[in-house]
C-alpha positions in Angstrom: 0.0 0.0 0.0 1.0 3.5 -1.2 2.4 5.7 1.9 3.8 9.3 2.5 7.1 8.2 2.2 6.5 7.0 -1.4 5.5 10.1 -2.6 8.0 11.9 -0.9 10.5 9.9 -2.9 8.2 9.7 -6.6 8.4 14.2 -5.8 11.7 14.5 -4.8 10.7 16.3 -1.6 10.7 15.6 1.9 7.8 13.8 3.9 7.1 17.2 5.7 7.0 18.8 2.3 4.3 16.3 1.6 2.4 16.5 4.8 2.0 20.2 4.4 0.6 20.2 0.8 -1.7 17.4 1.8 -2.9 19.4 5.9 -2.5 23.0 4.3 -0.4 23.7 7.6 2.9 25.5 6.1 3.6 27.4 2.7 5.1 25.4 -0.2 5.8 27.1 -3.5 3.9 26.2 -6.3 6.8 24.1 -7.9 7.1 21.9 -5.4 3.6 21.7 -4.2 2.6 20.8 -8.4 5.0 17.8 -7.9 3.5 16.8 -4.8 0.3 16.3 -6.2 1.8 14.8 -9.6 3.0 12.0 -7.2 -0.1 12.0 -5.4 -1.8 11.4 -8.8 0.4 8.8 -10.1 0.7 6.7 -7.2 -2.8 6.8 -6.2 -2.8 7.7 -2.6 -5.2 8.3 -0.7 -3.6 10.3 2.6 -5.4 9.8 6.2 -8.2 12.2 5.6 -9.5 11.4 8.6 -6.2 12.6 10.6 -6.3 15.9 8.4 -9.9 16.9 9.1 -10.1 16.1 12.8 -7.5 19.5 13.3 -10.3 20.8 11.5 -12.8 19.8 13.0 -14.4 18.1 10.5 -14.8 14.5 8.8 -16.2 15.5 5.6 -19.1 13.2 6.2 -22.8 13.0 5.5 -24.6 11.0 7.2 -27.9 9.4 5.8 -30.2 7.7 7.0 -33.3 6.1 5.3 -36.3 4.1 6.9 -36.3 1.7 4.0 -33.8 0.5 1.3 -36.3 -2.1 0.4 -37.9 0.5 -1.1 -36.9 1.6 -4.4 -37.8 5.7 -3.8 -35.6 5.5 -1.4 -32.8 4.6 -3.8 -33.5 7.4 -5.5 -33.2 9.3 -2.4 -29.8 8.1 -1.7 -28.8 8.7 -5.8 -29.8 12.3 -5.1 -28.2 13.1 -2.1 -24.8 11.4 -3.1 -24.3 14.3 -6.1 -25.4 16.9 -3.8 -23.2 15.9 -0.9 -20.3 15.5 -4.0 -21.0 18.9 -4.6 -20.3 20.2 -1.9 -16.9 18.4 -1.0 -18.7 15.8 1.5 -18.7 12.0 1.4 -22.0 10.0 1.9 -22.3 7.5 4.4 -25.9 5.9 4.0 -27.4 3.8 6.8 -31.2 1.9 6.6 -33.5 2.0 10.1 -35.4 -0.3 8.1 -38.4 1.1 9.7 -37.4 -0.3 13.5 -36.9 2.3 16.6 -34.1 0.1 17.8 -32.3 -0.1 14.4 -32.2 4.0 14.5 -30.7 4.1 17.5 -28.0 1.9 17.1 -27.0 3.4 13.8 -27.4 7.6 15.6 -24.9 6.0 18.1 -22.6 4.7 15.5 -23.2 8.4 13.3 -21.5 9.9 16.4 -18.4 7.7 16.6 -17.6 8.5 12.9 -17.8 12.1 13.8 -20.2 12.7 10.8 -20.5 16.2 10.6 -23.8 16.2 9.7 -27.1 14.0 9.7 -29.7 13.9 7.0 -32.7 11.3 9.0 -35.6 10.2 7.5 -37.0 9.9 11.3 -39.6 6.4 12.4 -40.2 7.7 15.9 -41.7 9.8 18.6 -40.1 12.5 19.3 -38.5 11.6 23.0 -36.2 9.0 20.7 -34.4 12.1 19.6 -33.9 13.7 23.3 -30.2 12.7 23.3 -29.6 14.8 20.2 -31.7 17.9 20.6 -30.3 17.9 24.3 -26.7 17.7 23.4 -24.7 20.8 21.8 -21.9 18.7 20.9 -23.8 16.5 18.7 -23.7 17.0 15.1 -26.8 19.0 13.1 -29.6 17.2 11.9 -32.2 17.8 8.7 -35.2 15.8 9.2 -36.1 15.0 5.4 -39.7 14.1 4.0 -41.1 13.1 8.0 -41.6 16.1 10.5 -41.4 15.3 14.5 -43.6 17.2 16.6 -42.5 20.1 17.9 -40.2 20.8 14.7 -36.7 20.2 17.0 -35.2 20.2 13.8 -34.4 21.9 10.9 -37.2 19.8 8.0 -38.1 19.4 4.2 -40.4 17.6 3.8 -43.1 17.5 0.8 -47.0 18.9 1.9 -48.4 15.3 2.2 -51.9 16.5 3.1 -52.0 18.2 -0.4 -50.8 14.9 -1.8 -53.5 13.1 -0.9 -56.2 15.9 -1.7 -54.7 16.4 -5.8 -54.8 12.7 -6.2 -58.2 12.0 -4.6 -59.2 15.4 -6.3 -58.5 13.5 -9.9 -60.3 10.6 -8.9 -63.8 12.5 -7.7 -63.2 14.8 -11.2 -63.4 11.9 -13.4 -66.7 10.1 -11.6 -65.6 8.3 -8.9 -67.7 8.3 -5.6 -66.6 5.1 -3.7 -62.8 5.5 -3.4 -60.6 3.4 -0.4 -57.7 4.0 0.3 -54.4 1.7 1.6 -52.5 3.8 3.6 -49.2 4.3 5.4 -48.7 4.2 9.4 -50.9 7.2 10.6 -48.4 7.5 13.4 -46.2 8.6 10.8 -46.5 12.4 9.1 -46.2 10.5 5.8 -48.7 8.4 6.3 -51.1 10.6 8.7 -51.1 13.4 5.9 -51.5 11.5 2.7 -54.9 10.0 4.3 -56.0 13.3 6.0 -55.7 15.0 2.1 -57.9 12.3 0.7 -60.5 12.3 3.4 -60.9 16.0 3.3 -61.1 16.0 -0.5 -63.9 13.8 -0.2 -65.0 15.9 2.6 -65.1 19.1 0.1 -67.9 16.5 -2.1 -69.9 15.6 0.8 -68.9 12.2 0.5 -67.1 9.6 3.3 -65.3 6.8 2.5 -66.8 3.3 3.7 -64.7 2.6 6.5 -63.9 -1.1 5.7 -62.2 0.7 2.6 -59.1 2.2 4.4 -56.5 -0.2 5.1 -53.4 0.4 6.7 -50.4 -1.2 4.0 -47.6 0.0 6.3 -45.6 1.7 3.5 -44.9 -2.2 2.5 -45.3 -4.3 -0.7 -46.5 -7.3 0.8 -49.1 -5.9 3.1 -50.3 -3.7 0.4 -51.0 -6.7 -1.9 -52.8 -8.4 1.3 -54.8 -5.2 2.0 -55.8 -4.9 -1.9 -56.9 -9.0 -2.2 -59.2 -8.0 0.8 -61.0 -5.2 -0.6 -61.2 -6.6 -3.9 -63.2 -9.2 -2.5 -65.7 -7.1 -0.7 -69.4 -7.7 -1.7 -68.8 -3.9 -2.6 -65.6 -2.9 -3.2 -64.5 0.4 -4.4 -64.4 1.6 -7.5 -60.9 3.4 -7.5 -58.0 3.2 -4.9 -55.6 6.1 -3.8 -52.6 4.1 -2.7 -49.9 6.4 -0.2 -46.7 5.2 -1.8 -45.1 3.6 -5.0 -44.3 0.8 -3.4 -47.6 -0.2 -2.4 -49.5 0.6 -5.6 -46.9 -2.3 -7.0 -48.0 -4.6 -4.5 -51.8 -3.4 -5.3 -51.5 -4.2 -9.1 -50.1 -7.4 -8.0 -53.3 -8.1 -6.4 -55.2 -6.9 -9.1 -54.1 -9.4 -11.5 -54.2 -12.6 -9.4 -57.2 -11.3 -9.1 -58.0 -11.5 -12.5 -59.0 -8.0 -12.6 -57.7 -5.0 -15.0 -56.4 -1.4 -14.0 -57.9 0.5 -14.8 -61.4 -1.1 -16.3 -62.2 -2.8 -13.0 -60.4 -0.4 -10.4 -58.7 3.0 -11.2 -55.4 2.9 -8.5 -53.6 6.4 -8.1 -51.0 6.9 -5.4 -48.6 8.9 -4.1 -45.0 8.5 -6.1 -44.6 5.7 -8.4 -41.4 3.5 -8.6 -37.9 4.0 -10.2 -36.7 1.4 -12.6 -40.3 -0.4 -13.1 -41.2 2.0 -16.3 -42.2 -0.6 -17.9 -44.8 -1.0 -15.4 -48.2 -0.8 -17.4 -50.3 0.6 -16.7 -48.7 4.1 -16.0 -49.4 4.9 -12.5 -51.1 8.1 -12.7 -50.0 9.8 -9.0 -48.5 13.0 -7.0 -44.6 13.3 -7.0 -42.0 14.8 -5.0 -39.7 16.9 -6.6 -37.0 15.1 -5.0 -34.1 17.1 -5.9 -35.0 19.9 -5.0 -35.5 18.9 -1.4 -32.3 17.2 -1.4 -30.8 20.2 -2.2 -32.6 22.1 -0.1 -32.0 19.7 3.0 -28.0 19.9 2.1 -28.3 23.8 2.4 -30.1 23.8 5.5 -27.4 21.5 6.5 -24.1 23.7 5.6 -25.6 26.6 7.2 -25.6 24.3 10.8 -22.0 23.1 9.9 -20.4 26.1 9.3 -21.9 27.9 12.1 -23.5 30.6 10.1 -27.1 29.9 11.1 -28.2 29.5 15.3 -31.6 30.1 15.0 -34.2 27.9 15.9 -35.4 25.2 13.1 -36.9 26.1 9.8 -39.4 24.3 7.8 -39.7 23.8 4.1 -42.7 22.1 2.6 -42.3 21.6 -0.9 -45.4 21.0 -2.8 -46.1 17.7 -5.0 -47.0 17.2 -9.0 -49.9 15.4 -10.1 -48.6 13.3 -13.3 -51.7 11.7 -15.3 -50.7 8.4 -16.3 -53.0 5.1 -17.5 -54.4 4.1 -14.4 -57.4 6.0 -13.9 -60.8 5.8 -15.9 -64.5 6.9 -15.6 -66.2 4.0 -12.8 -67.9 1.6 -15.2 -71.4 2.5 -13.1 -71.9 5.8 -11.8 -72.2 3.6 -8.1 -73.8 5.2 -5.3 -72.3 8.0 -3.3 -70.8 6.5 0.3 -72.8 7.7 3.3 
């Protein structure tokens, strides 16, 4: 392996010559310091970083963590933030909670040890889980990205999930449909509690309720999506359209649909909130709300830089980005008209 005193002797310099071009802590003439990094180039080494930015006070890392890898949005959450964090000279290191309290914890305590200087958290709990951070000045600054906490402890993007829910339910009333269910996310969740909230009161503003045997909890997750959907589907009266909180569920929902032997949209129109990256292909094209996820990435990194460089102390801001509705192929006129829910 490639060390200091092998590019010391590829640059004709000594290894304090080279350990002040690589820590910035003495003057080097340009000569010298353009064949350090020739050598550095050449050889391919990769100095103790880590050394270097502790008398800094900084690891150059960015630290993410998401509640889900499973879950393909999520990879695109993690695509995102790795050219933003690029951008701004960082490293990623991405960690998955996996949805489990216990899981978080582990990996905050383990965010800490790295000496990350900054956490982007997709958060799965109460707010007292997060006590230890808010309480502690030394810890590093924290974005809370797409889920708020109550309280707001922390700096948050998040998309307006309540208005999610309303567009997408909104398209479904406009085109006919009166009995619409819903499969949800956890309602303990923002995520989850707003996207259902948004289609309620959109049927609220039409003087219509959803049957309650229609909403069904799919826990942000494939398989108890397609579950939720079999179920409903086999409901003396089932609805006539579905909005479905995330892209990951609406696949498990057109799963169902076709061991059911039913077609999307002819039998049941399915919108939801976010499709699925990499299943383009999926037909048909999930007609749903969208975050603009680069922009809050962006946005979440900014927020971010300001804590690590000290230049903002204020108390937590909030930034709730509002979502797209994209018309896709998977919503049609009910075949009856139906009667209106009580």
């Amino acid at each position: 392996m490639t060390n200091i005193k092998d590019v010391a002797k590829a640059a004709g310099v000594s290894t304090a010559t080279v350990s002040a071009v690589i820590n910035e802590t003495a003057y080097v003439s340009p000569a010298l310091k353009s064949r350090v990094m020739a050598a550095i180039e050449a050889l391919n080494y990769a100095p103790k970083s880590a050394a270097r930015n502790l008398k800094r006070g900084r690891s150059q890392l960015i630290a993410l963590v998401v509640s889900d890898l499973q879950n393909p949005f999520f990879a695109r959450v993690v695509s995102a933030a790795e050219a933003a964090v690029s951008a701004w000279g960082y490293s990623l290191v991405v960690f998955n909670s996996d949805e489990k309290p216990d899981n978080e914890a582990r990996i905050l305590s383990r965010i800490r040890s790295l000496s990350c200087d900054g956490i982007i958290l997709v958060p799965i709990g109460t707010p007292e889980r997060y006590e230890p951070l808010i309480r502690d000045p030394s810890a590093p600054p924290v974005v809370l990205l797409g889920r708020e906490i109550d309280g707001d402890p922390f700096d948050t993007v998040t998309l307006d999930n309540e208005l999610a829910g309303q567009r997408t339910t909104r398209y479904l009333l406009d085109i006919g449909h009166r009995r619409i269910g819903s499969i949800t996310g956890p309602t303990f969740l923002s995520t989850g509690n707003g996207r259902l909230h948004g289609m309620l009161e959109a049927m609220k503003e039409r003087g219509l309720t959803p049957a309650p045997e229609h909403i069904r909890s799919g826990g942000f997750r494939e398989e108890i999506a397609y579950s939720a959907a079999i179920d409903l589907m086999k409901q003396p009266n089932p609805p006539t359209a579905l909005y479905v909180a995330n892209g990951l569920m609406a696949l498990g929902v057109m799963r169902a649909l076709n061991d059911c032997g039913l077609r999307c949209p002819q039998d049941l129109s399915v919108a939801s909130t976010d499709t699925l990256p990499g299943v383009g292909g999926l037909r048909p094209r999930l007609t749903r709300t969208e975050h603009p996820l680069n922009e809050m990435i962006d946005q979440a990194l900014r927020f971010l830089m300001d804590r690590i460089s000290g230049e903002v102390r204020s108390a937590s801001r909030r930034v709730v980005f509002s979502p797209e509705l994209i018309l896709g192929d998977s919503c049609a006129p009910p075949k009856t008209s139906g009667n209106p829910t009580p």
